[in-house]
C-alpha positions in Angstrom: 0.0 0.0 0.0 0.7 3.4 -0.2 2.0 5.5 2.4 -0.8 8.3 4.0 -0.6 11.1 1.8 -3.1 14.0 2.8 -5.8 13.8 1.0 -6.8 17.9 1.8 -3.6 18.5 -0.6 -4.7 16.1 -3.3 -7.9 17.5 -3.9 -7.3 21.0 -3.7 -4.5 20.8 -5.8 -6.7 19.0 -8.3 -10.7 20.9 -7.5 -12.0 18.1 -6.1 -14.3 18.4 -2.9 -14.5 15.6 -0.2 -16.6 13.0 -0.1 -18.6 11.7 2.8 -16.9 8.8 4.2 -19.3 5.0 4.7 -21.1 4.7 8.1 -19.5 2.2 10.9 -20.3 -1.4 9.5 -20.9 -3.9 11.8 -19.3 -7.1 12.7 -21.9 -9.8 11.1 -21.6 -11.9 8.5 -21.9 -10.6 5.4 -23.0 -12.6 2.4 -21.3 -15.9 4.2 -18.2 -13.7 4.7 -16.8 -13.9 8.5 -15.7 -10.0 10.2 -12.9 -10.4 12.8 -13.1 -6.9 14.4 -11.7 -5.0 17.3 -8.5 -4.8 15.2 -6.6 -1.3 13.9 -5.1 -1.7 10.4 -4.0 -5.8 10.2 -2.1 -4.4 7.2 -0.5 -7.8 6.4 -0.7 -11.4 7.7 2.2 -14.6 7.8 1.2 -18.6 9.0 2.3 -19.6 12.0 4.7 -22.8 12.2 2.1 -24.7 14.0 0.2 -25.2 10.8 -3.2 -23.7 11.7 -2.9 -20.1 13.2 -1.6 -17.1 11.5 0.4 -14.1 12.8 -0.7 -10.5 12.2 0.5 -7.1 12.9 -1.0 -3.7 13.2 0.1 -0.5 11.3 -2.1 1.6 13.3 -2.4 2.8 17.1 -1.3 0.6 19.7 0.7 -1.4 16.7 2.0 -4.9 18.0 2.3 -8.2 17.1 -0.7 -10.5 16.9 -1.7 -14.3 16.7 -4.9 -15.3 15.4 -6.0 -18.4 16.6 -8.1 -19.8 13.5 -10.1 -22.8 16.2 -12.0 -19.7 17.3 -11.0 -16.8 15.8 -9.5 -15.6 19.4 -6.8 -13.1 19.0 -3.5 -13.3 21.1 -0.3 -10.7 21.9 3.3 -12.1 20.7 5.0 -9.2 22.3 6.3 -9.1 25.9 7.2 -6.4 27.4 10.3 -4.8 25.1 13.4 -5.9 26.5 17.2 -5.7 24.9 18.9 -8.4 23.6 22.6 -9.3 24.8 24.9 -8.3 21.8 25.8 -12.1 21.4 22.1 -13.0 20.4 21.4 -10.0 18.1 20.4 -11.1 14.1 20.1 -6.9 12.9 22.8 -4.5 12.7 25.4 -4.8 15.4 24.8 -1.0 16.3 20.6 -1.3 17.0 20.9 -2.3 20.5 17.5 -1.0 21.9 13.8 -1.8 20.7 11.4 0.6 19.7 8.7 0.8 22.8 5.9 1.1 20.3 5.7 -1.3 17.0 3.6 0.0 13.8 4.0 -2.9 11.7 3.7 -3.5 7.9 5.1 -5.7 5.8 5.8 -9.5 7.9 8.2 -12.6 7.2 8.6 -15.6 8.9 11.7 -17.9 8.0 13.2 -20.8 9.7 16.9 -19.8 10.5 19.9 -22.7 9.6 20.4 -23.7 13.4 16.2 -24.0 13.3 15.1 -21.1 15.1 12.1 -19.3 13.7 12.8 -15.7 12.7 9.9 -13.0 12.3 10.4 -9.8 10.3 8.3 -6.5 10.9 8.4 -3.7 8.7 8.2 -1.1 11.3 7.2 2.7 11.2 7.3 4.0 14.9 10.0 5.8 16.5 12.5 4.8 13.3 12.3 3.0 9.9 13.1 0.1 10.5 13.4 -4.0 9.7 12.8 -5.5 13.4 14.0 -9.0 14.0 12.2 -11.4 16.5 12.4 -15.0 17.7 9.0 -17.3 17.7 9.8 -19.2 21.5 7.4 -21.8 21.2 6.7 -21.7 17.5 4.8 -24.6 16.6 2.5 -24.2 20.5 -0.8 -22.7 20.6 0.9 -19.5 22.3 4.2 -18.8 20.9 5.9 -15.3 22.2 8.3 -12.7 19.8 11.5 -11.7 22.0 13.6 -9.1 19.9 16.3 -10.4 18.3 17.6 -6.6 16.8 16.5 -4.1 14.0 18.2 -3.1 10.7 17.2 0.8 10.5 17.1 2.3 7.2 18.7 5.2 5.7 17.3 8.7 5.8 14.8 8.7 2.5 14.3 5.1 3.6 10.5 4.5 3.0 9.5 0.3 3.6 6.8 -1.4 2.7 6.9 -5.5 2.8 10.4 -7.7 3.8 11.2 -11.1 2.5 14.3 -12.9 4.7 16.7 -15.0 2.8 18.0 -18.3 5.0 21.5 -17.2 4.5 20.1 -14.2 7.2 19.9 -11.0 5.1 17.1 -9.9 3.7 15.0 -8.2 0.8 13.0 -4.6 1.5 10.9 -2.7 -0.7 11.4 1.2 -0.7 8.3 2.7 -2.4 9.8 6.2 -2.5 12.0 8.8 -0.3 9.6 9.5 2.4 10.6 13.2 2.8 8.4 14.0 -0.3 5.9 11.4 -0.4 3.0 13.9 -1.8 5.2 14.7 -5.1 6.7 10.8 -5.1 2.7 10.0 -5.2 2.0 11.9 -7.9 5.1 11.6 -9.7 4.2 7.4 -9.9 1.1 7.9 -10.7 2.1 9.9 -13.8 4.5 6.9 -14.6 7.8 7.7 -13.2 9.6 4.6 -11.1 10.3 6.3 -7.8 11.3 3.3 -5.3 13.2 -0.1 -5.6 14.3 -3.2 -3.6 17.3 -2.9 -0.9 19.3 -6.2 0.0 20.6 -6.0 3.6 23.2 -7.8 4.8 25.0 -8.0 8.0 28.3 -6.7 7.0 27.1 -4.3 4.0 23.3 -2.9 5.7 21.4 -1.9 3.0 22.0 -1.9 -0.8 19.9 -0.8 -3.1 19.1 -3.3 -6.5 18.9 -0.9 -8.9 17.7 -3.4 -11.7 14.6 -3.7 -9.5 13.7 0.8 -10.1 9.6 0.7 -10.1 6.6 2.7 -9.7 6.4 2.4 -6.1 7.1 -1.2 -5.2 5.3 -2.7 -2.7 4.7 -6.6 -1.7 7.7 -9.2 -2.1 7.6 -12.6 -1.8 10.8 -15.0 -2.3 10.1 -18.3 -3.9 10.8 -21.7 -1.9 14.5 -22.2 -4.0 15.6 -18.6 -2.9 16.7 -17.9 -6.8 13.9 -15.7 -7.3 11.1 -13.3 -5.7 8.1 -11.7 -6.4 7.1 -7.9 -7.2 4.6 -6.3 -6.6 4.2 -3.0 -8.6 1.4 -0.6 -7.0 1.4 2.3 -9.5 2.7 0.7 -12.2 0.2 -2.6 -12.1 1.9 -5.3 -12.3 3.6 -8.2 -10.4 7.2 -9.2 -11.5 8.9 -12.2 -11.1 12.7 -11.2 -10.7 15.9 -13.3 -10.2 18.6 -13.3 -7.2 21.0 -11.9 -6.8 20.3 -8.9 -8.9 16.5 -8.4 -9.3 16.6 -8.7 -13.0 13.2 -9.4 -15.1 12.2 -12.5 -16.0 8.4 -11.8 -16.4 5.2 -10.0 -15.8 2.1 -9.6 -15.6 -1.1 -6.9 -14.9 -2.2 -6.9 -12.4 -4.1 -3.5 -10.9 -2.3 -2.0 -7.9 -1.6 -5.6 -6.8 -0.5 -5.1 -2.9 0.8 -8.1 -0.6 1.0 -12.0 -1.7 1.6 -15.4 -0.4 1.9 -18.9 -1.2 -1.7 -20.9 -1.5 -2.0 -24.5 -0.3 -1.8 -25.7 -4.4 1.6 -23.6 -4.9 0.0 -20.4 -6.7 0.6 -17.0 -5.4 -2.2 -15.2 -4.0 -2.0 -11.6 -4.8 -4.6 -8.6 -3.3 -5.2 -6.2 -5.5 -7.3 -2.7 -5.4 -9.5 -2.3 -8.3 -10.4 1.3 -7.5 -9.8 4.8 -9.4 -6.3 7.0 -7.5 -8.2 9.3 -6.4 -10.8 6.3 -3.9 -7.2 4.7 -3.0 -6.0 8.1 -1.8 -9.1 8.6 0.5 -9.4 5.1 1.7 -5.6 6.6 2.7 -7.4 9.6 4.8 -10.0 7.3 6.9 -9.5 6.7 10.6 -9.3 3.1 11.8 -12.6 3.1 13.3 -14.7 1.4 10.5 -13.5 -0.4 6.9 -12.7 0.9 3.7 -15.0 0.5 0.7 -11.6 0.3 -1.8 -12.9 -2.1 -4.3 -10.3 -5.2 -4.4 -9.5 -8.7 -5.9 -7.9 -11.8 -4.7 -5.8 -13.1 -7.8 -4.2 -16.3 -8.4 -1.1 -16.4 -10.2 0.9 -19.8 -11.6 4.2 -19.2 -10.3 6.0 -19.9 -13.4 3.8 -18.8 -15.9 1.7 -15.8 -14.1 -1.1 -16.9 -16.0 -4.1 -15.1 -13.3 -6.9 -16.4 -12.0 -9.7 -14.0 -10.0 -10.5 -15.9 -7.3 -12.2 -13.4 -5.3 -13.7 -9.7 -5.9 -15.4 -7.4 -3.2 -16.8 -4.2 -2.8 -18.8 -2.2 0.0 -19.5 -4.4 3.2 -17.7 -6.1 5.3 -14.7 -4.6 4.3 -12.6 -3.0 1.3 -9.1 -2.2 0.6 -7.7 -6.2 1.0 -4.1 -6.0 1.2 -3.4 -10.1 1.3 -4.5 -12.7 1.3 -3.4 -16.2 3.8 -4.9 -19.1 3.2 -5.2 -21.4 6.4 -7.1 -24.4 6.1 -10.4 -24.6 4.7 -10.6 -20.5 4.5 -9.1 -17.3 3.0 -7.9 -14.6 6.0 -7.7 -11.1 4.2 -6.3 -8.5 6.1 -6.3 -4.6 5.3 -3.9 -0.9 5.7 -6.9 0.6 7.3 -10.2 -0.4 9.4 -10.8 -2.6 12.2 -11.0 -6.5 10.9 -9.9 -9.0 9.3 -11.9 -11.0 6.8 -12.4 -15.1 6.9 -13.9 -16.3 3.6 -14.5 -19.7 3.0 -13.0 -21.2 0.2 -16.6 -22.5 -1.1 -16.8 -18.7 -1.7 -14.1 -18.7 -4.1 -14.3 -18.9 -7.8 -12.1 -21.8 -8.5 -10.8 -22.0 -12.2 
């Protein structure tokens, strides 16, 4: 997703006048479609090692770290209270030493590290821009727990979105565009210029850009299971790239409008959100408060991993919610989470168009 640009400064610059926003939509069922609610902006969504659950953060106010339990929908903290880490167990940069006492997470990983430790990886907002590293204790129990494990923090422009971790211990990180002038950078994309690209971070070197990898604001990545390739996801420019290591060069794409996160379904296609609306309904979805859903039109997409043909599995718009930003599939149902509102979806995969 895009970062919150101020929607005052669109429209004004452009004549438009502002729209009344949808009234509060409750937390029943809609059209066989499960609301999980309470929430504040479970912007993207990871499975948990124990097979059934799935781990969420939240981008908005109080942030944090999240497991759903998918027996009964019951919603759990990861987080203890933030403690350091002795310098010997840190997995960031050997110079973060301190956690953030407030997480706004986006973009999640979870990887399985060579000793066999489970390592999560926030994109965090709050206090810095940052990568944040935690261990899962407990990782395949009904409660596991995130200690802090360290934090790469970007450079000054530095402007995350999503984070893919490597098994080797660095990392991939999309920069959507230099977050000191995210208005023009907006507009700028939209009008077709490639303002962001992927950094690989590494222990010894932090942060390098890829500059093969230059889009119009790049957003969701997703490494394939071999680690020789990844995923990208192209918000303003519409499409969804599959790119090779160690590089980022092209191999192929695909539309796909303003596609936002993915992950891997159960039968080995990518499963890729995507926002269906005009600019101009993204950028106010943007401007909402957390209190009540979007109505962003949006897709669920399936793509073949090799030959991106796409499959439209899913489209919504108006109630229960809008603006899907991925999609997890767990079980017998789809969780869809969102960059604004209070819920998470659970469709049923009956729901689903199946090709």
């Amino acid at each position: 997703m895009l970062q919150k640009v101020p929607l005052r400064w669109l429209l004004a610059l452009f004549g438009f006048s502002v729209l009344p926003l949808a009234a509060d939509t409750p937390c029943e069922p809609v059209d066989g479609i499960q609301s999980i609610c309470g929430l504040a902006a479970p912007e993207d969504l990871v499975p948990a090692p124990n097979g059934r659950d799935l781990i969420f953060g939240q981008m908005a106010a109080p942030g944090g770290l999240y497991l759903l339990d998918t027996r009964d929908d019951s919603v759990h903290s990861l987080l203890p209270e933030p403690v350091p880490a002795p310098p010997d167990a840190l997995w960031g940069d050997p110079q973060c030493l301190r956690p953030v006492s407030r997480l706004e997470a986006h973009g999640l990983d979870i990887r399985r590290r060579p000793d066999g430790r489970w390592q999560l990886l926030v994109v965090n907002h709050a206090e810095r821009e940052s990568v944040e590293f935690f261990e899962l204790q407990n990782p395949t129990g009904d409660r596991p727990r995130a200690l802090w494990r360290g934090c790469a923090e970007g450079p000054p422009a530095a402007n995350f979105n999503d984070v893919a971790g490597l098994s080797d211990g660095s990392l991939l990180v999309t920069h959507m565009a230099d977050r000191r002038w995210q208005l023009v950078n907006a507009l700028l994309a939209a009008l077709g210029r490639d303002t962001g690209f992927v950094y690989r971070w590494t222990r010894d070197a932090g942060f390098t850009p890829l500059p093969a990898t230059r889009a119009r604001h790049p957003n969701g990545i997703l490494l394939a299971p071999d680690e020789q390739t990844f995923y990208l996801n192209v918000y303003l420019g519409n499409l969804v790239q599959h790119r090779a290591l160690p590089g980022g060069e092209l191999l192929a794409e695909v539309p796909v409008p303003k596609p936002d996160n993915a992950s891997w379904a159960e039968d080995g296609r990518l499963l890729v959100a995507s926002h269906e609306g005009t600019l101009w309904q993204v950028f106010r979805s943007l401007s909402q408060g957390h209190q009540r859903p979007s109505e962003l039109p949006f897709s669920i997409v399936a793509l073949d991993p090799v030959t991106l043909e796409p499959a439209t599995l899913l489209q919504r718009s108006g109630p229960p919610m809008g603006a899907g930003t991925v999609a997890l599939q767990r079980g017998q149902s789809v969780y869809i989470g969102s960059y604004v509102g209070d819920r998470i979806l659970r469709v049923p995969l009956s729901l689903l168009q199946r090709p």
